[in-house]
C-alpha positions, 0 to 999 in steps of 0.5 A: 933277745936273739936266739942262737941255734946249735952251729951259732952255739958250737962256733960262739967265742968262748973268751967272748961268751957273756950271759946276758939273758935274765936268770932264775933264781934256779940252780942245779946241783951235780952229785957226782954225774959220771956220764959226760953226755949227761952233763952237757945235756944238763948244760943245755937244760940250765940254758933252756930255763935260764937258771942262775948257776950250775955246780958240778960236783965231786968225781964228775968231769967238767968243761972243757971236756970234749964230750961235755962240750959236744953235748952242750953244743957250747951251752957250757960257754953261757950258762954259769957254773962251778966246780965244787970238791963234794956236794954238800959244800955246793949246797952249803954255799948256796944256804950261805948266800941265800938264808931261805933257799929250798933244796930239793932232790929228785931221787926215789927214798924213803922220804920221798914224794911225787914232785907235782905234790910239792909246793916249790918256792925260790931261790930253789936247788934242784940236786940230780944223782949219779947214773947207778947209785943216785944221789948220795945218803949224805946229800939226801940227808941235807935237803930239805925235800927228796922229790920222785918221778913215779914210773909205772913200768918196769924200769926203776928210773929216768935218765938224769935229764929226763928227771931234771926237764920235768921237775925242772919245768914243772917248778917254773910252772908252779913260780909262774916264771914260764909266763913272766920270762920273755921268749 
């Protein structure tokens, strides 16, 4: 498979931009992300790990915004995505097609646990929250597991990501997909 570096990625047709790489059975689910910079870069995280489906959700910009697009240095164009009006019709779709799919939030709560104690499986959702306030009570209330990264200094979290790529990458370790998929 070629590999298109950023200026290839940035000038790549959109009318003509058709993912043809092999995909996870991985998605990503947006509640309410309100930085464009963060959503684009979410955009070239789904591209690195190949996942199925990005669903963007609730009050959070979408692509053809211009920072989106700058961000994702056109990732936007390859990886697939959706807008849903709120979150949980995202993961409602999701259980509909698929009967055994695992939701997961990455959020510090209550419930929640270190993310390399838990045991993943696919189809697999991963749900990152808004900048301030994180991922929503109802949202949390609908996943089946609630996933942290534990911070050590004094600064309560990381950037949308950041949180996304280690849990992200960490799964795949954890399905063997790293050593499965073909670089």
């Amino acid at each position: 498979m070629n590999k298109l570096d950023a200026k290839a990625l940035r000038d790549l047709d959109e009318a003509i931009a058709t993912p043809t790489i092999p995909r996870h059975p991985v998605f990503f689910i947006l509640d309410n992300i309100y930085d464009t910079y963060n959503i684009g870069g979410l955009f070239r995280l789904a591209d690195g790990l190949a996942i199925e489906k990005l669903y963007i959700c609730g009050d959070s910009e979408t692509p053809p915004n211009h920072r989106i697009k700058k961000a994702s240095i056109g990732t936007y164009k390859v990886v697939p995505w959706e807008y849903c009006k709120n979150t949980i019709d995202a993961i409602n779709l999701l259980r509909t097609q698929y009967s055994n799919i695992q939701v997961a939030a990455i959020e510090q709560h209550a419930r929640s646990r270190p993310y390399y104690t838990h045991t993943y499986s696919a189809p697999l959702a991963l749900i990152v929250g808004n900048e301030t306030t994180g991922v929503s009570a109802e949202v949390l209330y609908q996943c089946d597991s609630i996933l942290e990264i534990p911070m050590y200094g004094i600064n309560i979290s990381l950037n949308v990501i950041v949180s996304a790529a280690i849990v992200g990458y960490h799964a795949y370790n954890q399905l063997d997909i790293l050593s499965t998929h073909q670089v």
